[in-house]
N, C-alpha and C positions, 0 to 999 in steps of 0.2 A: 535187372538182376538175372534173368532169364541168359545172357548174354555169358554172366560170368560162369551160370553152373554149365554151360554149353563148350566155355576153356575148360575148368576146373574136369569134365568128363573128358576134352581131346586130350587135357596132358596127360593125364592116368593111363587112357590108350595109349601116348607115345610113351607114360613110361613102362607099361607092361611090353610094348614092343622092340622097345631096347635091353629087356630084361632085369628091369628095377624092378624090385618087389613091393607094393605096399604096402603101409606100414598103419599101424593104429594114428599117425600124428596124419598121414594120409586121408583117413576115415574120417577124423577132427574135422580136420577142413572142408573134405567133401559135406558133411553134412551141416556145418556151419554157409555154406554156399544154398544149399538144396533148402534150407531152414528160412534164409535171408530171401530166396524165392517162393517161397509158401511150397515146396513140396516136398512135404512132410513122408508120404506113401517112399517117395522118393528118395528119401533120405535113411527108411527106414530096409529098402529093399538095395542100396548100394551097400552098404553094412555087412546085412546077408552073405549078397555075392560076392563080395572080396574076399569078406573073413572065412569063407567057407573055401574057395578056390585056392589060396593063398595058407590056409589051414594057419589060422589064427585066431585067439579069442578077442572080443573088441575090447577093451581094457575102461578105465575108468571115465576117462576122457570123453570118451564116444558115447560111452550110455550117458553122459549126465550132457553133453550137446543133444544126443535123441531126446531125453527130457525136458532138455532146454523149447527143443524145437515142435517137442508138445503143447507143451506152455503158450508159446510164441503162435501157433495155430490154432489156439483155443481147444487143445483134446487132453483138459490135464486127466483123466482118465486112461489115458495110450499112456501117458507120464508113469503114472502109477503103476501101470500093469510093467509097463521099461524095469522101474525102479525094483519091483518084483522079480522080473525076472534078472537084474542086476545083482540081487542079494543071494538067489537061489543057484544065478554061477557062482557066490561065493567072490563077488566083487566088492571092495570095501566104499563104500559110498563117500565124498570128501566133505569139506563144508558146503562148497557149490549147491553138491547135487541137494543137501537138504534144503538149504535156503531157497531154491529156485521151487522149490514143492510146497514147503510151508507159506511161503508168498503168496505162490498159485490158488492153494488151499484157502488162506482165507482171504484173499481176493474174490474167489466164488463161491463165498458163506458158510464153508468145512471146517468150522474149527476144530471139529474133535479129529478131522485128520490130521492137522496142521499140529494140534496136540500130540497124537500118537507118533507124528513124524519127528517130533520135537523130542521126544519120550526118547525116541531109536537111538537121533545121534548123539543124544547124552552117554 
């Protein structure tokens, strides 16, 4: 897995050196790569850099893979805090991003989050 986010970062580099811009379906992937290798920091911290260099918001997609990829690392607390600050950009959350939380949630014995989260996307 280590193998693929080691392409998935060279192509970025050759596409930023051709002058392809990255794009939020970019981010997707990237962090769907970085997720499937356990690194999470990693995942969270290419996000950053892009979206900030490249002066873009991550769009819905990206936050609910960083969620995903919380989940998936066992930190659904980074999930939540994502999800928070998902809503406070004023990002609209999809079915996805709720299901992969309420799962999480009572997977590790929250049900009144899992409730409240349930409560949101009503």
């Amino acid at each position: 897995q280590n193998n693929l986010v080691d392409k998935g970062l060279a192509l970025l580099e050759q596409m930023q050196r051709e002058g392809v811009q990255p794009s939020n379906f970019t981010l997707s992937l990237l962090v769907k790569l970085m997720n499937r290798a356990r690194k999470l920091d990693g995942a969270f911290a290419i996000v950053e850099e892009i979206s900030q260099k490249f002066h873009f918001r991550p769009n819905v997609h990206v936050y609910t893979n960083l969620i995903q990829a919380c989940v998936a690392n066992r930190n659904l607390q980074r999930g939540v805090t994502t999800f928070k600050k998902m809503l406070k950009e004023r990002i609209r959350p999809e079915n996805r991003t709720y299901a992969i939380l309420v799962r999480a949630s009572l997977a590790q014995s929250q049900p009144e989050q899992a409730a409240a989260l349930l409560r949101a996307a009503i």
